[in-house]
Backbone as JSON Lines, residues from 0, in Angstrom:
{"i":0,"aa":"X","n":[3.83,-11.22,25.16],"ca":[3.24,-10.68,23.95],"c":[2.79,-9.25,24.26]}
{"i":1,"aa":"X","n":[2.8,-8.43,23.27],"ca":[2.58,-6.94,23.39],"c":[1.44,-6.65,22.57]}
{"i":2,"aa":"X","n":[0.29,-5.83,22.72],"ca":[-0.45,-5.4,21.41],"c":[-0.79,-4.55,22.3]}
{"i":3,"aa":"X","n":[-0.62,-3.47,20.74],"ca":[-0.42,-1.93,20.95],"c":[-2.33,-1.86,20.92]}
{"i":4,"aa":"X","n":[-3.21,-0.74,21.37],"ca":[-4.5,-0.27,21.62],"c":[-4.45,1.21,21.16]}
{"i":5,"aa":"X","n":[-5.26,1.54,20.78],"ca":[-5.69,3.54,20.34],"c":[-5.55,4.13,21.78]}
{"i":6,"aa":"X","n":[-3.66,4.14,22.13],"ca":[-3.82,4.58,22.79],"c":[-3.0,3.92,24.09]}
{"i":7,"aa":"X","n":[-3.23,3.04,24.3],"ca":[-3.14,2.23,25.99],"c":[-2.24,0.74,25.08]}
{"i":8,"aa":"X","n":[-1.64,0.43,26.01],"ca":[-0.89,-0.58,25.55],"c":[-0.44,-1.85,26.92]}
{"i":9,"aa":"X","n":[-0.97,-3.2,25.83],"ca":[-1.59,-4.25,26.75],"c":[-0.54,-5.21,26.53]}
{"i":10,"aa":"X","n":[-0.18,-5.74,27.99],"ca":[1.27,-6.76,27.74],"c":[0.31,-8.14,28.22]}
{"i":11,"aa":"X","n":[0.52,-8.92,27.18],"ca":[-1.1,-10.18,27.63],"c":[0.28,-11.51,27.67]}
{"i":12,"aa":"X","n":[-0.23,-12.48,28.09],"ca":[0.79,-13.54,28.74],"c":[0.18,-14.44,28.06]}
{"i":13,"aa":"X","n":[0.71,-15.43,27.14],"ca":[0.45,-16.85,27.04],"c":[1.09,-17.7,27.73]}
{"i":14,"aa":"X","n":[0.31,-18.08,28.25],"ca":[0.13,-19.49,29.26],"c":[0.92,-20.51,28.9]}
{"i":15,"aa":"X","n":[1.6,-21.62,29.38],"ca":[2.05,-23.04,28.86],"c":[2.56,-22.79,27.4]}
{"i":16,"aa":"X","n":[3.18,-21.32,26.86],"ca":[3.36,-21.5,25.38],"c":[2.32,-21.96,24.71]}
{"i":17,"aa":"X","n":[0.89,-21.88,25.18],"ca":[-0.72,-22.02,24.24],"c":[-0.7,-20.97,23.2]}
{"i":18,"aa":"X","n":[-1.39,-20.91,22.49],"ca":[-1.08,-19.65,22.1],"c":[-3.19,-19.61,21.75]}
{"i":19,"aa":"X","n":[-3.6,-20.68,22.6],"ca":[-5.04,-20.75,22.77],"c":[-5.3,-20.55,24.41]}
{"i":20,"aa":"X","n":[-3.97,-19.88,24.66],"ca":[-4.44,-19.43,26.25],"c":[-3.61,-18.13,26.8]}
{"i":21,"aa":"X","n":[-4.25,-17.01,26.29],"ca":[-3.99,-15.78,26.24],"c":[-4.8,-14.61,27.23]}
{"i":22,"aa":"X","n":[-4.16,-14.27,28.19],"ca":[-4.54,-13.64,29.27],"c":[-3.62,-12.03,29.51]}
{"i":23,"aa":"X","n":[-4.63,-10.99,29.59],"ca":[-3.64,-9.76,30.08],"c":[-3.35,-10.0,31.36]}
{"i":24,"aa":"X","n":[-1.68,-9.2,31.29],"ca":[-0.73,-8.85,32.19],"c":[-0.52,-7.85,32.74]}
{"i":25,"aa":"X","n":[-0.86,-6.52,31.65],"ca":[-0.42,-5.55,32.41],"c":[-0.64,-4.79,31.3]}
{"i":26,"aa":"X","n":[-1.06,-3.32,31.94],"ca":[-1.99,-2.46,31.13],"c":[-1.46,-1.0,31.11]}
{"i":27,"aa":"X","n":[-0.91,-0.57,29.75],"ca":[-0.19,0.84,30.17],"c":[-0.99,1.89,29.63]}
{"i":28,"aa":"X","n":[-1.6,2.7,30.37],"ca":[-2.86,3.34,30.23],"c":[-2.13,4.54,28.89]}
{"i":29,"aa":"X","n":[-3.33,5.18,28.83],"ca":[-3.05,6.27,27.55],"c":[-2.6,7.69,28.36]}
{"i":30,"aa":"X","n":[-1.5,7.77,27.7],"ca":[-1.05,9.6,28.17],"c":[-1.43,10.74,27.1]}
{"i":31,"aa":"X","n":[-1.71,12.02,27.55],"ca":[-1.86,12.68,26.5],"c":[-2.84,12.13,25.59]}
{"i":32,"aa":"X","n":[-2.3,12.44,24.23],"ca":[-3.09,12.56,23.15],"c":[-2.18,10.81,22.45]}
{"i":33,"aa":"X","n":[-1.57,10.16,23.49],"ca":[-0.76,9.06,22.53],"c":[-1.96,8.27,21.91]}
{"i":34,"aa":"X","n":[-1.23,7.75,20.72],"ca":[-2.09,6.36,20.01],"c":[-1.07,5.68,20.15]}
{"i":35,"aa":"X","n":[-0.9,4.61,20.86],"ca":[0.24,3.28,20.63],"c":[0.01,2.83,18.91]}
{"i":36,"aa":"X","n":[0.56,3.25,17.99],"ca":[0.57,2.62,16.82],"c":[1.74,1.31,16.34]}
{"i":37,"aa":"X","n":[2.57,1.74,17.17],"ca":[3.78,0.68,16.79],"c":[4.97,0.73,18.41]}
{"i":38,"aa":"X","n":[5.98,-0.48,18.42],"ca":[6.49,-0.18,19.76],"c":[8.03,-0.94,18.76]}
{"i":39,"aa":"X","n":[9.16,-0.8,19.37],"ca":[10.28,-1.04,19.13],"c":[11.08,-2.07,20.75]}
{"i":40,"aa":"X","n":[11.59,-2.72,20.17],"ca":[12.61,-3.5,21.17],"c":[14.42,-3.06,20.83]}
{"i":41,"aa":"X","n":[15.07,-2.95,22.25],"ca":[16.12,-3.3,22.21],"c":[16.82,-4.31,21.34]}
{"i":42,"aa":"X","n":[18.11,-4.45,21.22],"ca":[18.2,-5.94,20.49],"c":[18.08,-6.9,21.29]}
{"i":43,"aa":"X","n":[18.35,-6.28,22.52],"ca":[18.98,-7.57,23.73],"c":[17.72,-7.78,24.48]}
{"i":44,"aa":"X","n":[16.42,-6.9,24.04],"ca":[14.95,-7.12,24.93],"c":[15.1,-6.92,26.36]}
{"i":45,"aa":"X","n":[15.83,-5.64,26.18],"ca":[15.66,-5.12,28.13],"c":[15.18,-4.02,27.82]}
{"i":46,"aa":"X","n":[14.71,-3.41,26.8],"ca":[13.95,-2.34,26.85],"c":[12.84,-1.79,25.86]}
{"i":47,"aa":"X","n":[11.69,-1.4,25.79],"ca":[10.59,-1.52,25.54],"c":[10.33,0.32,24.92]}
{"i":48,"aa":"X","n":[10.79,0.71,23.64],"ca":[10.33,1.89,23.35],"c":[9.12,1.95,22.99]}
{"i":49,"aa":"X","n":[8.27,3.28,24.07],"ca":[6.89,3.38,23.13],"c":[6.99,4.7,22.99]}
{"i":50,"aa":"X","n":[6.32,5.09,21.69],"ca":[5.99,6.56,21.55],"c":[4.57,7.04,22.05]}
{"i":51,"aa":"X","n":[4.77,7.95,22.47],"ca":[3.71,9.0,23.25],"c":[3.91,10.44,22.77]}
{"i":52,"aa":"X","n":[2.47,11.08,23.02],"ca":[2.37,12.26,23.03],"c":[2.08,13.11,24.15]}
{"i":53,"aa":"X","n":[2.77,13.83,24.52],"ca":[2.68,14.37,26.05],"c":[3.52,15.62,25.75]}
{"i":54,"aa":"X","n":[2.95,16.88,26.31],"ca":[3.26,18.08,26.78],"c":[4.94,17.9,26.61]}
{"i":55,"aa":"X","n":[5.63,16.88,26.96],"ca":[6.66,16.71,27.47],"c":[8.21,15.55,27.4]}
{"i":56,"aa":"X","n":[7.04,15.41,26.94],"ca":[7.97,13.61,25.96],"c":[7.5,12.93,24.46]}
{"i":57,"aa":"X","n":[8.55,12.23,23.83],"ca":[7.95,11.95,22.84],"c":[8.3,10.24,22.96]}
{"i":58,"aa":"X","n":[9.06,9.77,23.43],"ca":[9.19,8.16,23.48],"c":[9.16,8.06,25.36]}
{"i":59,"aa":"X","n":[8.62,7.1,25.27],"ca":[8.41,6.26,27.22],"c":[9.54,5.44,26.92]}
{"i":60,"aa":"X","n":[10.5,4.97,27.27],"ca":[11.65,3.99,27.91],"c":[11.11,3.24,28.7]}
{"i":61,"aa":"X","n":[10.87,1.2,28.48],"ca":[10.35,1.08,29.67],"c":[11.78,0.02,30.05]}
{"i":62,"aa":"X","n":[12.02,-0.95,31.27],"ca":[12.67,-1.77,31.65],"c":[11.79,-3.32,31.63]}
{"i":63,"aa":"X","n":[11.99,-3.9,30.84],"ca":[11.29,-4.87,30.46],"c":[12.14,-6.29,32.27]}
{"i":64,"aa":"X","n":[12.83,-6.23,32.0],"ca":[13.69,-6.73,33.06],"c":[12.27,-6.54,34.47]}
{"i":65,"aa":"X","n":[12.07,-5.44,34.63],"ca":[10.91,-4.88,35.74],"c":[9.83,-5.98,36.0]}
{"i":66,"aa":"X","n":[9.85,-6.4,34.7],"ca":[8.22,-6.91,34.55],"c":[8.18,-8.65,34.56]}
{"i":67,"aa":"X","n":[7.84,-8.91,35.74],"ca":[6.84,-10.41,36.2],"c":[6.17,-11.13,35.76]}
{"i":68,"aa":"X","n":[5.64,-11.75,36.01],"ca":[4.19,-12.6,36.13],"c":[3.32,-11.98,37.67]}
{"i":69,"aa":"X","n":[3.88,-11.8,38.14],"ca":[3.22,-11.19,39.62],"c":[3.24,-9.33,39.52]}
{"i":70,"aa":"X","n":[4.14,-8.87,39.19],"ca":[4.64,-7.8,39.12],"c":[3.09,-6.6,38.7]}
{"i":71,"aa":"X","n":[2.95,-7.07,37.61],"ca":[1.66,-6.3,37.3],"c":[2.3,-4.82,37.11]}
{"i":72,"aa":"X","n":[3.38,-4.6,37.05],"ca":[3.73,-2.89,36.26],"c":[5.21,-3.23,35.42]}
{"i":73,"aa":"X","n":[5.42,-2.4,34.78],"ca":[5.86,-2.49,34.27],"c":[7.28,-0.85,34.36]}
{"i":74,"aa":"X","n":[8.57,-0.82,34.71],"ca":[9.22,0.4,34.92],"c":[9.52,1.52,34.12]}
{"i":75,"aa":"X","n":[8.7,3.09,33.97],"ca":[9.13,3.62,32.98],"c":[10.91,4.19,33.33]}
{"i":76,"aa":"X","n":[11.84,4.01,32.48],"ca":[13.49,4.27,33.2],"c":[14.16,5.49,32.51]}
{"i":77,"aa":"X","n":[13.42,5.51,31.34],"ca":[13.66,7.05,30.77],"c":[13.19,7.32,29.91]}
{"i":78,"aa":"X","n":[12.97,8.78,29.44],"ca":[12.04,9.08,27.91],"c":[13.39,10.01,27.37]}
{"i":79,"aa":"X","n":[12.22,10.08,26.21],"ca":[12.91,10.82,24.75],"c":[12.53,11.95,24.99]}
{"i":80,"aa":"X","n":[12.92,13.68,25.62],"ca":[12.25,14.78,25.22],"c":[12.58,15.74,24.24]}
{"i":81,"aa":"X","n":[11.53,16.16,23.29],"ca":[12.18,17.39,22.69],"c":[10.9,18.26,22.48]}
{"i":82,"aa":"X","n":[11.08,19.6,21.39],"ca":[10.2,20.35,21.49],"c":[9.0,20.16,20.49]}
{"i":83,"aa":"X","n":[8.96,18.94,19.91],"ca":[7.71,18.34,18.81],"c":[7.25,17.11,19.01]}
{"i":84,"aa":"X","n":[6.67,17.52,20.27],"ca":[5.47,16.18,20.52],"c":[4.27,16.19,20.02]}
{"i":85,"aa":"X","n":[4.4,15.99,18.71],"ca":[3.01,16.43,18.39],"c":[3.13,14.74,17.28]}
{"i":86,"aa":"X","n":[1.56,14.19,17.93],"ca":[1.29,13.03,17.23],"c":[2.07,12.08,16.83]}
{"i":87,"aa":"X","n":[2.96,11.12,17.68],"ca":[4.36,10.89,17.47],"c":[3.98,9.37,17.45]}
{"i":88,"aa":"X","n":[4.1,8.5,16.01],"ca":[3.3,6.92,16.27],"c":[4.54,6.06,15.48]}
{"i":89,"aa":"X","n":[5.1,6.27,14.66],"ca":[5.67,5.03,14.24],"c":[7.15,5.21,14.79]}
{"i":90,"aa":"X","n":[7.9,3.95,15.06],"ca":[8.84,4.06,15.82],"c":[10.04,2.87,15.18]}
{"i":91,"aa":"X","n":[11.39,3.23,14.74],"ca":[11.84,1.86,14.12],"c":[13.74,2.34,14.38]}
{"i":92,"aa":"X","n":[13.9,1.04,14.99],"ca":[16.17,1.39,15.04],"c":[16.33,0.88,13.43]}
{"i":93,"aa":"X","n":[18.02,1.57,13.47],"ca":[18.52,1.11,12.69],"c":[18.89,-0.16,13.14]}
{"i":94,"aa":"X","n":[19.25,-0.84,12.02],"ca":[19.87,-2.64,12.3],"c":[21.26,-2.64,13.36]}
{"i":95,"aa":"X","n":[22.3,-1.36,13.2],"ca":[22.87,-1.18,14.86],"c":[22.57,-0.55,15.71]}
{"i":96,"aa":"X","n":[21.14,-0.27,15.72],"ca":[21.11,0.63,16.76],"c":[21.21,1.44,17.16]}
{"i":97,"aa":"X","n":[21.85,2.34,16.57],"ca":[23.03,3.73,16.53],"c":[21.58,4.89,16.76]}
{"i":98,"aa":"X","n":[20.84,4.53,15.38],"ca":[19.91,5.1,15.11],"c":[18.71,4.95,15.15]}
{"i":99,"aa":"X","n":[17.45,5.77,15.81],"ca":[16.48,6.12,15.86],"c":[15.42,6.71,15.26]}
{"i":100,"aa":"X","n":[14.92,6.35,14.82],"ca":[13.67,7.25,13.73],"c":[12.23,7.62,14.45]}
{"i":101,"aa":"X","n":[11.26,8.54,14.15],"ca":[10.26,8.66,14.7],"c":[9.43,9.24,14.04]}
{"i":102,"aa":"X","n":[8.02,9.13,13.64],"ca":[7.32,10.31,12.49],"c":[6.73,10.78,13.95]}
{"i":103,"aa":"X","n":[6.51,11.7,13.22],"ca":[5.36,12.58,14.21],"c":[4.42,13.4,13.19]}
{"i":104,"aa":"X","n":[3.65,14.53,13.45],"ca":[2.44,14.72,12.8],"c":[2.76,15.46,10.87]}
{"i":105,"aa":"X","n":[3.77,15.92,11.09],"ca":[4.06,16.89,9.62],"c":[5.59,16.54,9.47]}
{"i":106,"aa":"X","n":[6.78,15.54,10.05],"ca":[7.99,14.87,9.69],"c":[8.32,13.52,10.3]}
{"i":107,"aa":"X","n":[9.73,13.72,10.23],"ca":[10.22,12.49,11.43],"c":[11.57,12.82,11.2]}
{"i":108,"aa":"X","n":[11.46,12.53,12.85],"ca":[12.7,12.91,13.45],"c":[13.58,11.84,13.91]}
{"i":109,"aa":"X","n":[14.99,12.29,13.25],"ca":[16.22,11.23,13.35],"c":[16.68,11.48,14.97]}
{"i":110,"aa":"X","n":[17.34,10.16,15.72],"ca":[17.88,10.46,17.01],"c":[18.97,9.51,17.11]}
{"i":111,"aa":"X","n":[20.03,9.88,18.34],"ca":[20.7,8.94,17.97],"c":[20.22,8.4,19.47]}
{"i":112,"aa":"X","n":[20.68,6.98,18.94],"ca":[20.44,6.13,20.17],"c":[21.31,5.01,20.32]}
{"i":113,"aa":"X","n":[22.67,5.95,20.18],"ca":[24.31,4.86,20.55],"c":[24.23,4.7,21.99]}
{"i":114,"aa":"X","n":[23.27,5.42,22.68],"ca":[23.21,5.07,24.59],"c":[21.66,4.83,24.59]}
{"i":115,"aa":"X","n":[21.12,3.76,24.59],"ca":[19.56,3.59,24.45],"c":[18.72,4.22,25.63]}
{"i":116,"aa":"X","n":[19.4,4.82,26.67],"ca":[18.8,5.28,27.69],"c":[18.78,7.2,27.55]}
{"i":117,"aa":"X","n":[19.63,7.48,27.03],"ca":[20.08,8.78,26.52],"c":[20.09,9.16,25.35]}
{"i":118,"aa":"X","n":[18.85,9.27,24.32],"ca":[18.54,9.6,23.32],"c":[18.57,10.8,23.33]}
{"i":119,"aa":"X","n":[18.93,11.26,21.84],"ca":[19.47,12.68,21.32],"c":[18.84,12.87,20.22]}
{"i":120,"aa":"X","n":[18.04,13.61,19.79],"ca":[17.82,14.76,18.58],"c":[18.81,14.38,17.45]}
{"i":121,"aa":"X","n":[18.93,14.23,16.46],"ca":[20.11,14.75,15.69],"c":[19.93,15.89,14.35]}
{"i":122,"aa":"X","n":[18.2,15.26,14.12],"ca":[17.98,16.26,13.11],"c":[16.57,15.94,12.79]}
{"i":123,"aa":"X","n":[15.52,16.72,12.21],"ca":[14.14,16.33,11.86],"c":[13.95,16.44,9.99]}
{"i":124,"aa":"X","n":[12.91,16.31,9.78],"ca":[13.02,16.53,8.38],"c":[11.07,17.24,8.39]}
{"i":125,"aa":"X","n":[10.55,17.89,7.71],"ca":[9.41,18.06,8.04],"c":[8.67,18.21,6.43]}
{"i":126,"aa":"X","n":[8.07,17.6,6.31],"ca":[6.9,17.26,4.92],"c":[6.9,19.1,4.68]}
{"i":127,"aa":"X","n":[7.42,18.82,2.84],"ca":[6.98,19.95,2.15],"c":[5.71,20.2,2.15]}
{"i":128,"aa":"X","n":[4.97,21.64,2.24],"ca":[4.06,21.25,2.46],"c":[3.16,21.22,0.65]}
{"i":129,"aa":"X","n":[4.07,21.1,-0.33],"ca":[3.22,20.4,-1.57],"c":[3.17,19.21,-1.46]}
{"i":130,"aa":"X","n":[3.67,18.61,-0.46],"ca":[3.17,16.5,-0.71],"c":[2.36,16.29,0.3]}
{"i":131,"aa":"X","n":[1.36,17.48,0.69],"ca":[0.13,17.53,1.79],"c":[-0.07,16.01,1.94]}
{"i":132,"aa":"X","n":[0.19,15.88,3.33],"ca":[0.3,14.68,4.16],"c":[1.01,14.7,5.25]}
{"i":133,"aa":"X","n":[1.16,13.05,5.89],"ca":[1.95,12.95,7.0],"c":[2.63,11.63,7.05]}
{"i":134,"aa":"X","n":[3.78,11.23,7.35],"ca":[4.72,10.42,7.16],"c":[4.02,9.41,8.32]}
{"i":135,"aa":"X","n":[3.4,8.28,7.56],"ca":[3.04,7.04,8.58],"c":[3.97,6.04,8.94]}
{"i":136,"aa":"X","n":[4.82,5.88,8.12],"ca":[6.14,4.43,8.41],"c":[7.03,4.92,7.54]}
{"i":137,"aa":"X","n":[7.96,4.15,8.23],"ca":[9.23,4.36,7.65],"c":[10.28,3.69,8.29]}
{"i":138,"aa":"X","n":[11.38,3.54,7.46],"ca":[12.77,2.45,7.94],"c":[14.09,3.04,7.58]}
{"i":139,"aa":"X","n":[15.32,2.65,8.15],"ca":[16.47,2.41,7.5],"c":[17.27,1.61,7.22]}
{"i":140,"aa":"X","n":[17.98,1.6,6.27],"ca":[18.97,1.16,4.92],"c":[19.7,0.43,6.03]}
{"i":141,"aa":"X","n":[20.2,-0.77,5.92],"ca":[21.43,-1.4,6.38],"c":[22.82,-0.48,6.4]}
{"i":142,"aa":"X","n":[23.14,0.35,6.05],"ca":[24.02,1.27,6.25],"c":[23.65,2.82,6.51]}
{"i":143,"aa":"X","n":[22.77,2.68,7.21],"ca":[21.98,4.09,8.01],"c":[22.22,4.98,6.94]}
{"i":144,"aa":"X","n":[21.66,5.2,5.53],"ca":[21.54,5.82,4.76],"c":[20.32,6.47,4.28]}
């Protein structure tokens, strides 16, 4: 089980399939200015996208495969970089995968992610600024439209 924190993000273990016996596992501290608001899975659950805000990255890549019951970490295996890391929280694929979405503080930015380890840019979109705001969620169309 995963639940995201303002920030830090906590991988907690139920026990015997209890779901009245819930214990943390493993604790992925806060970088930057991140808020863990939302996290995305692979289809196949070998990999663990979180968005962050950092000088330098905008999604953490983790290797879910990495991670134990003993293990206690969890592997970061690659990130997302580009030049708008700024406040970067909701995170969602298209239904193949192909595609990547991300808001960040004033748009959201499309990526492709036909190599889930090698994410690409493809294009951003950034809030006019007459609909003063900021794009909190968002999805795509069964035919990446």
């Amino acid at each position: 089980m995963y639940a995201t924190q303002c920030g830090q993000l906590d991988i907690l273990s139920i026990q015997n399939k209890d779901p009245n016996n819930i214990s943390p596992l493993i604790n992925i501290l806060k970088e930057g200015k991140t808020r863990t608001c939302n996290l995305q899975f692979s289809s196949d659950f070998k990999y663990l996208y979180q968005p962050v805000n950092t000088s330098n990255r905008s999604i953490g890549i983790y290797d879910l495969n990495s991670l134990t019951q003993k293990s206690k970490s969890i592997q970061l295996v690659s990130s997302f970089q580009n030049k708008i890391p700024q406040r970067n929280e909701d995170i969602c694929f298209s239904q193949d995968q192909k595609l990547l979405i991300l808001t960040y503080a004033q748009g959201i930015q499309i990526i492709d992610s036909s190599d889930l380890l090698n994410l690409k840019l493809l294009n951003y979109w950034q809030v006019p600024m007459h609909m003063n705001g900021f794009p909190c969620s968002m999805g795509i169309s069964p035919n990446n439209q």
